[in-house]
C-alpha positions in Angstrom: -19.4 -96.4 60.7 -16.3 -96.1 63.7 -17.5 -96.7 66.9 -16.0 -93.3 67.8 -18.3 -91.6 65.7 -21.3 -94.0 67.3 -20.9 -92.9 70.8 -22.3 -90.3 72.5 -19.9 -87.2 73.0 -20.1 -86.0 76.4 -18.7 -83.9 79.2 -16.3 -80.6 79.1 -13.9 -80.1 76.4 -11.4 -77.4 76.7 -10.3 -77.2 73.4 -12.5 -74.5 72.4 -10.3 -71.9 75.3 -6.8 -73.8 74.3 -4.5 -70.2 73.7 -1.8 -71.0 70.9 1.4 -69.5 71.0 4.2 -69.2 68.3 7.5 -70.9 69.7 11.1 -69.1 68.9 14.0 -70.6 70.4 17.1 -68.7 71.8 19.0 -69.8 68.6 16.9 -68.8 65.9 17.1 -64.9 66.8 21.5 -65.1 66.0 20.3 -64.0 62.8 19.2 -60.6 64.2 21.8 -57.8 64.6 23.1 -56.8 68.0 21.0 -54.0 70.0 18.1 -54.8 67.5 14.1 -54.7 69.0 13.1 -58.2 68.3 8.6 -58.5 68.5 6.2 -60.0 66.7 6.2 -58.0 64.0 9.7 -58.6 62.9 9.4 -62.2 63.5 6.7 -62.4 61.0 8.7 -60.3 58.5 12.1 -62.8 58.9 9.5 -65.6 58.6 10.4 -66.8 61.8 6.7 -67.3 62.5 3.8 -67.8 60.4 -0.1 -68.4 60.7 -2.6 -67.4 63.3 -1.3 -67.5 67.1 -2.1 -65.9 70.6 0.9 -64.4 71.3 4.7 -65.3 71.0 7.0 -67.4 73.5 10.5 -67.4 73.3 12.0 -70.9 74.3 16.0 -71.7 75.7 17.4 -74.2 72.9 20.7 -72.8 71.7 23.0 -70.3 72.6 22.9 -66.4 72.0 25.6 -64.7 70.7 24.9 -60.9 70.9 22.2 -58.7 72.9 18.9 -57.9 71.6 15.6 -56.4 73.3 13.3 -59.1 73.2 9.3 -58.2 73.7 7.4 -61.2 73.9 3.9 -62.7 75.5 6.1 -65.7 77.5 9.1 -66.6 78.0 10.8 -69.7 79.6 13.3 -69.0 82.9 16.1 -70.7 80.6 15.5 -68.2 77.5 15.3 -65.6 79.8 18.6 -65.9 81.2 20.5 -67.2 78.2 19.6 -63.5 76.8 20.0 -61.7 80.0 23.7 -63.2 80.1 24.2 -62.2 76.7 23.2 -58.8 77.9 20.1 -58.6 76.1 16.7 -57.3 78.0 13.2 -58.9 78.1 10.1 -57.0 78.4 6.2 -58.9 78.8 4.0 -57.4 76.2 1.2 -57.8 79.2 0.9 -55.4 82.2 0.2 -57.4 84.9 2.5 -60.2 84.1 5.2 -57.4 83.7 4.2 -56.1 87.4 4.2 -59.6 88.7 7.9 -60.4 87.5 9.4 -56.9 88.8 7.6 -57.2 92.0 9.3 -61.0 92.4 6.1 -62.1 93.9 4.1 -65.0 92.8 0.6 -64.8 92.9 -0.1 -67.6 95.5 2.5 -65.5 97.8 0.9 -62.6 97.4 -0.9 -60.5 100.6 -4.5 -61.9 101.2 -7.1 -59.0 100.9 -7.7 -56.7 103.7 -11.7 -58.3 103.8 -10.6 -61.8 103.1 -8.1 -61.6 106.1 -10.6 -60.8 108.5 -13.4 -62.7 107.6 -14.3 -65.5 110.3 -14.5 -69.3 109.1 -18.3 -70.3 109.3 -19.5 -72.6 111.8 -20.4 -76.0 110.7 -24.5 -76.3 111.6 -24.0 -79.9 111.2 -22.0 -80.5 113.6 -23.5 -78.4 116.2 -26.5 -80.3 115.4 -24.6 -83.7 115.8 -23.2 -82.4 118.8 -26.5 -81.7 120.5 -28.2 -84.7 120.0 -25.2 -86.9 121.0 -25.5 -85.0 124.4 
C-alpha cells in the first residue's frame, strides 16, 4: 500500500467550500452579434461552457470587436475594460457586489459602524496587574 494512503489524514481542508467558476475569455464572445445580451444561458446554448459550475467569470485574453451586454458572476478589471472600450456594458448578477462597484468603495475602505466606532479598547488586566506588583 502508498505511504499516502498509510498516514493519518489530518487538519482543515478547504476543498469541500472551493466555489468553481466557468472561465470565458474576451475573445471567445466575437462570435456573438453586436448589441446582443450575452449570460449564462446563452453561453451554455453556444457551447461556450459546459458542466456544473458556480457562476460565470469573464477573463481579458483577446480583443473585442463589437459591443455586447455582458451579465456575469466576476469579471477581471482587464475584461472589463476591453468591453467597456468596445462600448459594451457589464452588469454583476449579484446585488451587493453590483452596489460595491457603483459605490467605488472597497470594503476595507468602507465607514466603520456607528457602535464599532465608539466602542473603547479594553484595558489589559494583565498589565495593570504587572504594573502593581512591580510598584
Amino acid at each position: 500500500m502508498p505511504l499516502i494512503r498509510r498516514l493519518p489524514k489530518r487538519g482543515f481542508n478547504n476543498a469541500a467550500f472551493h466555489k468553481r467558476y466557468a472561465v470565458v475569455n474576451v475573445s471567445d464572445l466575437n462570435s456573438f452579434e453586436a448589441g446582443t445580451v450575452v449570460n449564462e444561458q446563452l453561453l451554455r446554448k453556444a457551447n461556450l461552457v459546459r458542466g456544473q459550475f458556480a457562476g460565470l467569470k469573464i477573463l481579458g485574453d483577446g480583443e473585442l470587436k463589437h459591443d455586447l451586454k455582458v451579465q456575469v458572476d466576476k469579471i477581471s478589471t482587464a475584461a472589463r475594460e476591453k468591453i467597456e472600450k468596445a462600448g459594451g456594458t457589464v452588469t454583476l448578477r449579484e446585488a451587493r457586489r453590483i452596489a460595491k462597484t457603483e459605490a467605488g468603495v472597497a470594503p476595507a475602505e468602507a465607514e466603520p459602524d456607528a457602535a464599532v466606532a465608539a466602542a473603547k479598547p479594553r484595558a489589559n488586566k494583565k498589565t495593570k496587574s504587572r504594573k502593581k506588583k512591580s510598584e
